[in-house]
DRENVEX-807355 format. One record per residue (C-alpha): residue number from 1; x, y, z; residue in one letter. Coordinates in steps of 0.05 Angstrom, whole numbers, plus 5000, padded with zeros to 4 digits. Layout:
NUM/X/Y/Z/a;
...
This chain:
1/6166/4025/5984/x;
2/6193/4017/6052/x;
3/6258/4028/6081/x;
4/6274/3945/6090/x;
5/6274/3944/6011/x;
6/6333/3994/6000/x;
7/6381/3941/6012/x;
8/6410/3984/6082/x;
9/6442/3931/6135/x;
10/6394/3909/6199/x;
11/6437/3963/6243/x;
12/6418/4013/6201/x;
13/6334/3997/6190/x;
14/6339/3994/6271/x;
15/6366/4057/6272/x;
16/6315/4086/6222/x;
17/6258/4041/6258/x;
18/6275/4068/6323/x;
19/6266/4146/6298/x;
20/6191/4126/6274/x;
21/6208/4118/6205/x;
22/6175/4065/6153/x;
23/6168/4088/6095/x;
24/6229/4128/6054/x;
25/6204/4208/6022/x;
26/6217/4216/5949/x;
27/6296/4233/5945/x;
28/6317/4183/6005/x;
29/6284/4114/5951/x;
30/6325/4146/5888/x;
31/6383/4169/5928/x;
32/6393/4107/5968/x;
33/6390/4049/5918/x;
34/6441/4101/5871/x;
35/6491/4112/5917/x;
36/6495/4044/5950/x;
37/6507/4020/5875/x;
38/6570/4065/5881/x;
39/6543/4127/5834/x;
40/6565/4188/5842/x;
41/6492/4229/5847/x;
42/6471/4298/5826/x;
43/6406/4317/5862/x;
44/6356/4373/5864/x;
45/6329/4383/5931/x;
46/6319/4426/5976/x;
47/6313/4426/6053/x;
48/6255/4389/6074/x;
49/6250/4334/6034/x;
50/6293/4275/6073/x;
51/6361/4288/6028/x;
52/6402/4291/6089/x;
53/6381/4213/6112/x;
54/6388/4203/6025/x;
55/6454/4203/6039/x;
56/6478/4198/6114/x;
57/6442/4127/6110/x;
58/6476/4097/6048/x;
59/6549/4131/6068/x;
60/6540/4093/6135/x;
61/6534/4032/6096/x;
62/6584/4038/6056/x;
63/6630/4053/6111/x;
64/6604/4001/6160/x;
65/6648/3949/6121/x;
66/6714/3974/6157/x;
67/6688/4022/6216/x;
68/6734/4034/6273/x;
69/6806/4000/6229/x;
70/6829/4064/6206/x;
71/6852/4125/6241/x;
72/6840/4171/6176/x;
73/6778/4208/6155/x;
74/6745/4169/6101/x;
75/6683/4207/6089/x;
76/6675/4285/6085/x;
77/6617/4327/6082/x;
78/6613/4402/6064/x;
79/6562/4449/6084/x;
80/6550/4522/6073/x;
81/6531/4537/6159/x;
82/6550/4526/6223/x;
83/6471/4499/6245/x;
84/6465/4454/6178/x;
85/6534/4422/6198/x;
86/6509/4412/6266/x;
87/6441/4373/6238/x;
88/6477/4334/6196/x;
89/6526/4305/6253/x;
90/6467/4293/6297/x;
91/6438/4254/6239/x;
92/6498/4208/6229/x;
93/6493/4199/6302/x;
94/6419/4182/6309/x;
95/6434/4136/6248/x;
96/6499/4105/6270/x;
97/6478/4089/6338/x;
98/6480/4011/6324/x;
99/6549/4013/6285/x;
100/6622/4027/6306/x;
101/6626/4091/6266/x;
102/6655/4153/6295/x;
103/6652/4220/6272/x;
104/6656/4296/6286/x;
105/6633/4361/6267/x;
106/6671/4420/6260/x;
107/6665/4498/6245/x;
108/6677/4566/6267/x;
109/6661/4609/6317/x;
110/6678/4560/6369/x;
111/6736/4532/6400/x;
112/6793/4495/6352/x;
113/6826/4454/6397/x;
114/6783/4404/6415/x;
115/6759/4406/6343/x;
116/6834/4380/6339/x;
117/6838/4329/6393/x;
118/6774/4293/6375/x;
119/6813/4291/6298/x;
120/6874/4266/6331/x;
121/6829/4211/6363/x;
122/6812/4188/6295/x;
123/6741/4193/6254/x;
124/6712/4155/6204/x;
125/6658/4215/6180/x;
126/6670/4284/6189/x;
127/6625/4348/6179/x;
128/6644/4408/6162/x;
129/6639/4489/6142/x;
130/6696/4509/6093/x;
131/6734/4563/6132/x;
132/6745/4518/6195/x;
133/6764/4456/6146/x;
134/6818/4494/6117/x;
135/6839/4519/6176/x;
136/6854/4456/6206/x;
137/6885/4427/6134/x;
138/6937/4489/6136/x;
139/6965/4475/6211/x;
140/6960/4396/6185/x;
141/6912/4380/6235/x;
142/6858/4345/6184/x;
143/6886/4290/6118/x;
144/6839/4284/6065/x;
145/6881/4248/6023/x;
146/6844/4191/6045/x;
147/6769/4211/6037/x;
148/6728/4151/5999/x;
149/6662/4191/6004/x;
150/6652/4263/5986/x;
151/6587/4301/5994/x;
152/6569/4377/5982/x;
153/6506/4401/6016/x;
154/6467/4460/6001/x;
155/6513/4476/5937/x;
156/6470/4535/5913/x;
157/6473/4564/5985/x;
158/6550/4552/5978/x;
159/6564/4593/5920/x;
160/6512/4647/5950/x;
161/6549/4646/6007/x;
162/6623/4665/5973/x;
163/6646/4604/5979/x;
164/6660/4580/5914/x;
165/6740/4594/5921/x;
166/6745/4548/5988/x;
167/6711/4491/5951/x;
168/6760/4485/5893/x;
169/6815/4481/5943/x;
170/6778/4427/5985/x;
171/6771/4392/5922/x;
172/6852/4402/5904/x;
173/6857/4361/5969/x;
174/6818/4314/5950/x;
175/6839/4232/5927/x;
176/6820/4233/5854/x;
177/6784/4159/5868/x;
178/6725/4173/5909/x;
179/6648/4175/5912/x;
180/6612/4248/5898/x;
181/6547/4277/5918/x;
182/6519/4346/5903/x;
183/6459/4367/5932/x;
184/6426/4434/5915/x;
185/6353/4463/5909/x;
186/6372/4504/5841/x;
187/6420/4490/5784/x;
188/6455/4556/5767/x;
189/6512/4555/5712/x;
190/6560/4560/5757/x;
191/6527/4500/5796/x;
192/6535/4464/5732/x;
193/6606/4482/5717/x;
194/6629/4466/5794/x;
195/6587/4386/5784/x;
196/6618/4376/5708/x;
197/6690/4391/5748/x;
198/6686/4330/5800/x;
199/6620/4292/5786/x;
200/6630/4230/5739/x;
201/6576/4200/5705/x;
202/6530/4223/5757/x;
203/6449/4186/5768/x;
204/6412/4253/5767/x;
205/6357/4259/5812/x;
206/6299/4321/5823/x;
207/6255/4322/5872/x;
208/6192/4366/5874/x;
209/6245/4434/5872/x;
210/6198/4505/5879/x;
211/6143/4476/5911/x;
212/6106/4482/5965/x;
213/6080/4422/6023/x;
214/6012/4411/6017/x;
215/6014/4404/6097/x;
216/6036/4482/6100/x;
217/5967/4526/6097/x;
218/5994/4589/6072/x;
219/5962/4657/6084/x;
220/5981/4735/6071/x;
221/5965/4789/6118/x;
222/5965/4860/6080/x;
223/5991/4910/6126/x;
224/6017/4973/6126/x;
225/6091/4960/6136/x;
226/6092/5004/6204/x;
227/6032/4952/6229/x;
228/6076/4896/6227/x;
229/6107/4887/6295/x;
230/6041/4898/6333/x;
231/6003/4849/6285/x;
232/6057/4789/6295/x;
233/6047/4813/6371/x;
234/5967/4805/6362/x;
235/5979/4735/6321/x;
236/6022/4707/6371/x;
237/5977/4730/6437/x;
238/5916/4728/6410/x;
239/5937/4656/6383/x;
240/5970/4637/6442/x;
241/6028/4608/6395/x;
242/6085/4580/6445/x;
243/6132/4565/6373/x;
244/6140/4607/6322/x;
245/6198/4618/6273/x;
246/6198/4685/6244/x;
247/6242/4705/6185/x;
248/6265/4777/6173/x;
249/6319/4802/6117/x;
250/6368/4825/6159/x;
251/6416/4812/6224/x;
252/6396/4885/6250/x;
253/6318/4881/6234/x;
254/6319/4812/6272/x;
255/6357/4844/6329/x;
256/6312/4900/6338/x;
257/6247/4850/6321/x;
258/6267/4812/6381/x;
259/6281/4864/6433/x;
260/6212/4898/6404/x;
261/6172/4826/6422/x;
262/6208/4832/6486/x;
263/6182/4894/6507/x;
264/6110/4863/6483/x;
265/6124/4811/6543/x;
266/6139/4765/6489/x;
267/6208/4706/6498/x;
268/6247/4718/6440/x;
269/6323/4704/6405/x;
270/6356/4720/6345/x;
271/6400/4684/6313/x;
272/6435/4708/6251/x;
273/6514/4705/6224/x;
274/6532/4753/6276/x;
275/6506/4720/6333/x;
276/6573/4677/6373/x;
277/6555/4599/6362/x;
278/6555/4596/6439/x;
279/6488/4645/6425/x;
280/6467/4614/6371/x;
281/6460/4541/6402/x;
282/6427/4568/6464/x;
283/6370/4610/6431/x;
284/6361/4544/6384/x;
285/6364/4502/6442/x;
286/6310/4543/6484/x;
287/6262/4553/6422/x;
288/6260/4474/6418/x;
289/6250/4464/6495/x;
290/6199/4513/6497/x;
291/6235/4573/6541/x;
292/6236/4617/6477/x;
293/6172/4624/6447/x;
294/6194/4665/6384/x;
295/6253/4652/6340/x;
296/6267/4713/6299/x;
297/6325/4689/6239/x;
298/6346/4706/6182/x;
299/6358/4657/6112/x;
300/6425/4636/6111/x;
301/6427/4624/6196/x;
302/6350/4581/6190/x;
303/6384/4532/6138/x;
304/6391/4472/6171/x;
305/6341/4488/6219/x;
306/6302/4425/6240/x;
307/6243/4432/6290/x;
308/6212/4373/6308/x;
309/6128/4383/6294/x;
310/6143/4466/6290/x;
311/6068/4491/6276/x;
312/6083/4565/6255/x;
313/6131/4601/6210/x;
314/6119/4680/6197/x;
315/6156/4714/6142/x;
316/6153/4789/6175/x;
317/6193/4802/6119/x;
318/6184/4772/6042/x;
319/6258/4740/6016/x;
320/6288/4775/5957/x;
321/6290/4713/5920/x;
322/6231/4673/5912/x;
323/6261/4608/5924/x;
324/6274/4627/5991/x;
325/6204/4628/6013/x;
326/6196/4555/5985/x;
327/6257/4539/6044/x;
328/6227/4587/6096/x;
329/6156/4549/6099/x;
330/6194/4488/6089/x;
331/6203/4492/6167/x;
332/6144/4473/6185/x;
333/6094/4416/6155/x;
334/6158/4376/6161/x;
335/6151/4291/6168/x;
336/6076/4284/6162/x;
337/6062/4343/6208/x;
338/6021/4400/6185/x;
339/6035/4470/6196/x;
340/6014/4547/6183/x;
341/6051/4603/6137/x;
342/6046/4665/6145/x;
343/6070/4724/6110/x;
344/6056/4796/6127/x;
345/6060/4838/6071/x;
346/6061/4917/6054/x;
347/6053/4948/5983/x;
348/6123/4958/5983/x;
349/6134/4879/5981/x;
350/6082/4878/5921/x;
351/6124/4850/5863/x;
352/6164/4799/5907/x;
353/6091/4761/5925/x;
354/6082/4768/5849/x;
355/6142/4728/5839/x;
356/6131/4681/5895/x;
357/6057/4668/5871/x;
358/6093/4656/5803/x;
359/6139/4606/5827/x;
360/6093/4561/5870/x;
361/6038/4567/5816/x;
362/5979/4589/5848/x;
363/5961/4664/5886/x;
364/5964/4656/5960/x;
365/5902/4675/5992/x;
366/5902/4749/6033/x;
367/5869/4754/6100/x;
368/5856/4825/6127/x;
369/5858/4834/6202/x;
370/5810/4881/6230/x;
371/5836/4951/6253/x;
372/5901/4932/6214/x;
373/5873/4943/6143/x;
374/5923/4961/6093/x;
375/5926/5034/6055/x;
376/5939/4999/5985/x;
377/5918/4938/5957/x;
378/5959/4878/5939/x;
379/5962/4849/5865/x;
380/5929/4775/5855/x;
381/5971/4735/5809/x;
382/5919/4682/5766/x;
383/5948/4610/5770/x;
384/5946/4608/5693/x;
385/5995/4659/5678/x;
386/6064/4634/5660/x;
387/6121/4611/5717/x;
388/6173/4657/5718/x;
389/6224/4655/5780/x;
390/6249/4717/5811/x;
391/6322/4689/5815/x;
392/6385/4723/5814/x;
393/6410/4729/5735/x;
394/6438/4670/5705/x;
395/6404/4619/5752/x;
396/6371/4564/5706/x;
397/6316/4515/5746/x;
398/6341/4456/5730/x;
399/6410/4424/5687/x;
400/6391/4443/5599/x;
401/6390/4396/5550/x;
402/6437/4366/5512/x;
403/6494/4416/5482/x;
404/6549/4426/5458/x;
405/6574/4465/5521/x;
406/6540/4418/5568/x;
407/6593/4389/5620/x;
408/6611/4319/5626/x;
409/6581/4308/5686/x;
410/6505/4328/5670/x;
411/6506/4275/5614/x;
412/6455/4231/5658/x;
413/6473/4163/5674/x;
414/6405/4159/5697/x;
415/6337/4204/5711/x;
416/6298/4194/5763/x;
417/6243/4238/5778/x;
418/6197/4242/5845/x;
């Protein structure tokens, strides 16, 4: 299938054309066709996999019909960080460069005022985190009494994230008329009780959720948890890697990582929840001009990450939940590239691998590094033995069958599976 067969208007398919773009990934030719039929959608995805064109290119289209005639927002979409809402508007811009659309982006940690003027202009699409949203709805500053298109990004993230409360009350604000999307990588209850509240009807789509790129080679190093800052130093040097995302647990372990590659005479940045946005958009901005050379992040500030042809990710530190690593190595192998994973791993870390292995079906294959031999030997998990996902209790992979407590919305209009 190519993009010219999705029914999008010729503004659009030069817009897509002009990126390098022929033919649509998996979610973008069942999201696309769905929405532009006016469905409401329920999708599993997760990042990596083209959902954010699946449905910034059919909202565009639906839009283009009246673009530029109203002051009032018409399209809203909701997103769990500052760095996802900031992909998203580039993407609406990249794909509405050929149409009179305008839109904006807005979240915390920045200035509110010209968040304001630029709403007092008037905007067709806006993008948004749910704290800065509501502030600007409580000093009256954003209507979304008017919204025609609703989309929630990253729902699984959202809820993770605390910020289940702030999405009812967006919703509350909401016209009861309107088109819904719900994007998330896994279908929790609570996932399923928030879609049954505002979905109707919805085409369900899945898309190849809890696996891995076959463009990503993956690879464990076993070390010796005190060996792991000089052997990313070795990888990187001896490699002569100029861009490599590195993912660690926590804010402080990626602020002390950093300064530690530093002293190594290595460019580095953190970014992480408690870095200032001003901070946070330069360090992203110098790893993808090539000043930084090492991007040390945690989960919840790499999601919406997007680094165009990014050869290395290095997970200095394994995820507590195994679906996390599927998003972490999603970074790279992006678009046709390929790319390297790497994961360096002490005994300690033993039974998360397990899980991870478990997930993605097969046993990742461990590399020792000479002189950096580890004390204990990691586990091998055999591809046969039985999936089971080291989630959080409660989290279910995908929607259950038909019963009798099964919401409105999950009874499928349609299935579609990729």
């Amino acid at each position: 299938m190519t993009f010219q067969e999705l029914g999008l208007s010729k503004e659009l398919l030069q817009a897509v054309s002009n990126s390098g773009y022929t033919t649509p990934t998996p979610v973008q030719a069942n999201a696309i066709p769905a929405v532009l039929n006016g469905d409401d959608v329920l999708a599993g995805a997760q990042t990596g996999t083209g959902k954010t064109a699946g449905f910034t290119l059919p909202m565009l289209h639906l839009l283009q019909a009246k673009a530029g005639k109203t002051k009032h927002i018409r399209a809203l979409v909701l997103t769990p960080t500052r760095e996802l809402a900031a992909q998203i508007g580039e993407s609406v811009e990249t794909y509405g460069k050929y149409l009179p659309i305008r839109s904006t982006v807005v979240f915390g940690g920045v200035g509110i005022n010209p968040q304001i003027a630029q709403l007092r202009r008037g905007v067709d699409i806006l993008v948004a985190t749910p704290g800065r949203l509501l502030d600007l709805v409580n000093q009256g500053k954003a209507d979304l009494s008017k919204i025609e298109f609703f989309v929630l990004d990253e729902a699984d993230r959202m809820l993770d994230m605390g910020f289940i409360h702030d999405i009812r009350k967006v919703l509350k604000l909401l016209p009861k008329k309107r088109q819904n999307l719900l994007f998330s990588a896994t279908f929790s209850n609570e996932i399923k009780r928030l879609a049954g509240g505002f979905l109707h009807s919805p085409t369900f789509i899945e898309v190849a959720r809890n696996e891995t790129s076959h463009q990503v080679t993956q690879v464990v190093y076993p070390v010796n948890k005190s060996q792991k800052r000089a052997v990313l130093s070795k990888l990187i040097s001896e490699g002569n890697w100029q861009q490599v995302l590195v993912f660690t647990k926590t804010k402080h372990g990626a602020n002390r990582l950093t300064k530690q590659l530093e002293t190594d005479g290595i460019n580095a940045a953190a970014i992480h929840g408690n870095k200032s946005q001003t901070a946070r958009t330069k360090a992203l901005a110098g790893f993808k001009d090539g000043t930084i050379r090492v991007l040390v992040a945690t989960d919840i500030a790499a999601r919406g990450l997007d680094i165009d042809q990014l050869p290395h990710v290095v997970n200095y530190e394994l995820p507590n939940v195994a679906e996390d690593y599927v998003h972490r190595i999603g970074r790279t192998g992006r678009a046709g590239n390929t790319g390297e994973a790497m994961s360096l791993v002490s005994i300690d870390e033993d039974k998360l691998l397990r899980g991870i292995e478990r997930l993605i079906k097969k046993s990742i294959p461990k590399v020792t590094i000479e002189g950096f031999e580890a004390t204990e030997k990691l586990a091998d998990v055999a591809k046969d033995k039985p999936q089971r996902s080291q989630q959080p209790r409660g989290r279910n992979r995908r929607p259950q069958g038909n019963k009798a407590r099964r919401p409105q919305a999950q009874r499928r209009k349609q299935t579609v599976s990729a």
